[in-house]
C-alpha positions as CSV (number, residue, x, y, z in Angstrom):
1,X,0.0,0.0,0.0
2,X,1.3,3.5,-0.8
3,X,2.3,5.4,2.2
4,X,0.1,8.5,3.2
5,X,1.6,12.1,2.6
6,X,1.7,14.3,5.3
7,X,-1.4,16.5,5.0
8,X,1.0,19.5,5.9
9,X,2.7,19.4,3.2
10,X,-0.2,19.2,0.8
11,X,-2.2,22.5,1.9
12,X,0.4,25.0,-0.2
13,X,-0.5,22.6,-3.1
14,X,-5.0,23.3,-2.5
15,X,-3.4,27.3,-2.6
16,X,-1.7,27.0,-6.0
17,X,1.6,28.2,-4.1
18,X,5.2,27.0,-4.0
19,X,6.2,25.1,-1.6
20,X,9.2,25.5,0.4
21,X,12.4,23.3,-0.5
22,X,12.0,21.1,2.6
23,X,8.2,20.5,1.9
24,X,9.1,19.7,-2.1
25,X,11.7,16.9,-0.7
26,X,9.5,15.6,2.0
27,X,6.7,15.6,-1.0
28,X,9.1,13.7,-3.7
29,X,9.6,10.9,-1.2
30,X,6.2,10.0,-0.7
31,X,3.6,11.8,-3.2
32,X,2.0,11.2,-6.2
33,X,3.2,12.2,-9.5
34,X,0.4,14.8,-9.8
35,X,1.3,16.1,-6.7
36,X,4.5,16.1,-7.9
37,X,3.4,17.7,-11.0
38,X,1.4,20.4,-9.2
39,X,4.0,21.5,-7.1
40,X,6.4,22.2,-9.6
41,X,3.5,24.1,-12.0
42,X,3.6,25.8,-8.9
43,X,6.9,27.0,-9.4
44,X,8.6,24.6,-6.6
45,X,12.2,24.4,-6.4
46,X,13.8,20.9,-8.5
47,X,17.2,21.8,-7.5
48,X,16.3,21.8,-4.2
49,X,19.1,19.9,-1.5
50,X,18.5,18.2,1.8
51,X,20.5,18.4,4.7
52,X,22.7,15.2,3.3
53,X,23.1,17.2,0.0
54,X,20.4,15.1,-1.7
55,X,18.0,16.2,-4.5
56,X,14.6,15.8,-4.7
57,X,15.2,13.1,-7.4
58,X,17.9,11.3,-5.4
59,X,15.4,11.1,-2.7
60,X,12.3,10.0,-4.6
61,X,14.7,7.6,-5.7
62,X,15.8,6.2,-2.5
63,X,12.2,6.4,-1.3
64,X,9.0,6.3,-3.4
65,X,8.0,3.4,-5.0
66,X,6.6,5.2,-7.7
67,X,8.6,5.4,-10.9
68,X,6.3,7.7,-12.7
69,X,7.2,10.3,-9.6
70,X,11.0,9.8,-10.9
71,X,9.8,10.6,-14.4
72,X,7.8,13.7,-13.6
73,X,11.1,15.3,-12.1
74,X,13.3,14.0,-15.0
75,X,10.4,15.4,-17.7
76,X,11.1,18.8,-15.4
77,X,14.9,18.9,-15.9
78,X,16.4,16.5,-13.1
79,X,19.7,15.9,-14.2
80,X,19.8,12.2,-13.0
81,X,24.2,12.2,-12.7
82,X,24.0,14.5,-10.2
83,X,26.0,13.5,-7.5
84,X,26.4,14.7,-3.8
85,X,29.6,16.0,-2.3
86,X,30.4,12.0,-1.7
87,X,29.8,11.5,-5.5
88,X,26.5,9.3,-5.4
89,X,24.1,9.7,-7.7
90,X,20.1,9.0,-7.6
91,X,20.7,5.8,-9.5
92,X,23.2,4.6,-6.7
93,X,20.6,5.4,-3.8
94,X,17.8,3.7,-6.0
95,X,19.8,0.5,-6.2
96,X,20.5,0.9,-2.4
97,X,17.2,1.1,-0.7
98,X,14.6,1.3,-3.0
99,X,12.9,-2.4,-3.1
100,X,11.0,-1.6,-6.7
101,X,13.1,-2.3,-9.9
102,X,11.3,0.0,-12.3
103,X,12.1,3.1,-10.2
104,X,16.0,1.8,-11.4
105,X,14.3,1.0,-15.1
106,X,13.2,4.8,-14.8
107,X,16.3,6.4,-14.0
108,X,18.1,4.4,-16.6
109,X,15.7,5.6,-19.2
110,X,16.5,8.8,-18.0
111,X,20.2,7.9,-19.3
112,X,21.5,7.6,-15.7
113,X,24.8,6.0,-15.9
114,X,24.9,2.7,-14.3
115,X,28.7,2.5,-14.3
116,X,29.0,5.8,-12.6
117,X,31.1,5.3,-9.3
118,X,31.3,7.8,-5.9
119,X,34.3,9.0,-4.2
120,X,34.6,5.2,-2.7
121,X,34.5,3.8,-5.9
122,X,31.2,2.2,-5.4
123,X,28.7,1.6,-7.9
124,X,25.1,1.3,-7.9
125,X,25.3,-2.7,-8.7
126,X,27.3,-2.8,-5.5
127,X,25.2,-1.2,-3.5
128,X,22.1,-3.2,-4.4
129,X,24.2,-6.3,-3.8
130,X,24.8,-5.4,-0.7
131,X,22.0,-3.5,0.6
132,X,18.9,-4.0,-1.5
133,X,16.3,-6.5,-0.4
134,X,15.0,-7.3,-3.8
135,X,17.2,-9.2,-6.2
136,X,15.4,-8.2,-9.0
137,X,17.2,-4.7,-9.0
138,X,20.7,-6.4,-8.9
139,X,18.9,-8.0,-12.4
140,X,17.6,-5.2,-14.0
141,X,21.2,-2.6,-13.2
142,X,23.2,-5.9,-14.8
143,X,20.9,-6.1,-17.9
144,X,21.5,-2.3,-18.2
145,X,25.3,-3.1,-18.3
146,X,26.5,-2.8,-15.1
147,X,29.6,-4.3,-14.6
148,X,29.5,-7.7,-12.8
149,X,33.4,-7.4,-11.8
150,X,34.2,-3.8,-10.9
151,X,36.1,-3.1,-7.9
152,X,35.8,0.0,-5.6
153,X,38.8,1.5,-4.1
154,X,39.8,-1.1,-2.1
155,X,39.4,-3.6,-4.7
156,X,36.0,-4.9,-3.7
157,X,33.6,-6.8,-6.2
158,X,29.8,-6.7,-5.9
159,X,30.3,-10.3,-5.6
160,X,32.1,-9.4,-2.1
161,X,29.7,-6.5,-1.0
162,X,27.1,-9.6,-1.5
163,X,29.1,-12.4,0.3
164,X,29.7,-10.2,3.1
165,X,26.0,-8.5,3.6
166,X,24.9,-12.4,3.7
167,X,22.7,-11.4,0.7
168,X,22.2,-15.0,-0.7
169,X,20.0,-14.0,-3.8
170,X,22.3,-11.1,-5.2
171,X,24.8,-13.8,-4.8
172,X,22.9,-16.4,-7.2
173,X,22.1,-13.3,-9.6
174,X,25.9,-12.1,-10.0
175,X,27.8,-15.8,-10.4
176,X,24.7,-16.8,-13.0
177,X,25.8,-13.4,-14.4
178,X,29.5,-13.8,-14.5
179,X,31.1,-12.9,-11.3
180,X,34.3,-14.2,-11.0
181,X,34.8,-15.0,-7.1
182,X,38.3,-15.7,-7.7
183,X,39.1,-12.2,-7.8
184,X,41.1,-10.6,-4.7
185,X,40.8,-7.4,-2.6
186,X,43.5,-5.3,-2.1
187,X,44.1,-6.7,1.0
188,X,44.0,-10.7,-1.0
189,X,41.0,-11.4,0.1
190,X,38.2,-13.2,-2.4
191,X,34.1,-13.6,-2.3
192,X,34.7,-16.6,-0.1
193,X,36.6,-15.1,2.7
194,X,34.1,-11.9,2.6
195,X,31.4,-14.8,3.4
196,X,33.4,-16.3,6.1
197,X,33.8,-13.0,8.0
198,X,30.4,-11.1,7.7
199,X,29.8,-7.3,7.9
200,X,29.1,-6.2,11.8
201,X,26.9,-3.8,10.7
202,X,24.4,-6.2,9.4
203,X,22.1,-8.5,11.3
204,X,23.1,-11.7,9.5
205,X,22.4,-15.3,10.4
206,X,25.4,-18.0,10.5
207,X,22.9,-19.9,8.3
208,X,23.0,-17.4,5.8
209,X,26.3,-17.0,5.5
210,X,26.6,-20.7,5.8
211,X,24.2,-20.9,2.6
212,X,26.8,-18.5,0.7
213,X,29.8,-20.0,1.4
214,X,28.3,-23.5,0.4
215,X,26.9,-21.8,-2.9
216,X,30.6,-19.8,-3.7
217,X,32.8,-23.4,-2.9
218,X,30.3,-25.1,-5.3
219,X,30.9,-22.4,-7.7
220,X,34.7,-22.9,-7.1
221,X,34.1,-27.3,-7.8
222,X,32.2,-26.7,-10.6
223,X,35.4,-24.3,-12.2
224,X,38.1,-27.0,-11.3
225,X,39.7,-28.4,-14.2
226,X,38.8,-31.9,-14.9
227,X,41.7,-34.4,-15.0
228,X,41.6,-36.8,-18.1
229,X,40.3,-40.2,-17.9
């Protein structure tokens, strides 16, 4: 069910009047596309920033479900490569936390760049791998082109962001897609390892991250040469 929008922040909208750039962002998130729409007839600000130097696409992005809300602020002049001063971009914070894939499919119409990396050298495939709950965006950012094997600045692989988060399904998605978990870290660390020592940070089951590092050492077997008969 679509969340509610605070009733507050619809009242300029009744008056025809524009609404302040906290009210716009707060309306992005969780309106409508027409209220969307009538707020920026209305002369509403679509360069507007948060207080973590979001826009009000990156954060329609990271929270409403709604793509056609993503494509009434790209149809206004949202500039979807704009980054913040970390160098993430609305397409990265989609893949992150936003559960529904076409809201990804609508940024990349937009002509997003799915390759595009921040000052960490993260990507938006490995960020979903790692932090989205639906596999189905880690799909539709690697049939945009995503790059299965990039590495961020410390030589991590979506593969790895996946192992490590205990996300089993991203897993499945990126070695059916061409991961290669033999790749190392710049500390020499592989997929396998990252599985073995999960992220702190995450509320992760040892049978989930037992369940990965079955799934990466069968991966491994299947790769082993065969010896001749």
């Amino acid at each position: 069910p679509e969340k509610d929008v605070d009733a507050s922040a619809c009242v300029p909208l009744l008056r025809d009047e524009k609404l302040s750039d906290e009210d716009f962002i707060d309306l992005c998130k969780e309106g409508t596309p027409e209220m969307v729409r009538q707020a920026l007839k209305s002369g509403s600000n679509l360069r507007a920033r948060d207080e973590d130097d979001r826009t009000a696409l990156m954060c329609a992005a990271s929270e409403n479900a709604n793509p056609e809300v993503i494509q009434e602020l790209l149809s206004a002049g949202s500039k979807p490569d704009v980054r913040t001063d970390s160098g993430e971009t609305a397409l990265m914070m989609a893949a992150m936390g936003n559960p529904n894939p076409e809201v990804v499919r609508a940024l990349l119409k937009g002509r997003a760049d799915v390759n595009a990396i921040n000052d960490d050298g993260y990507t938006a495939l490995m960020m979903a791998a790692m932090g989205n709950s639906n596999p189905e965006v880690v799909k539709a950012l690697l049939v945009a082109g995503a790059d299965v094997n990039a590495k961020n600045k410390e030589g991590q692989t979506a593969l790895m962001t996946a192992a490590e988060c205990a996300r089993i399904e991203a897993v499945r998605v990126l070695l059916s897609s061409g991961a290669n978990a033999q790749i190392q870290d710049e500390n020499g660390h592989d997929a396998l390892w990252h599985a073995q020592h999960p992220s702190e940070e995450e509320e992760i089951s040892g049978e989930d991250s037992a369940a990965i590092v079955r799934l990466l050492q069968d991966g491994a077997k299947q790769k082993e040469p065969q010896k001749n008969q």
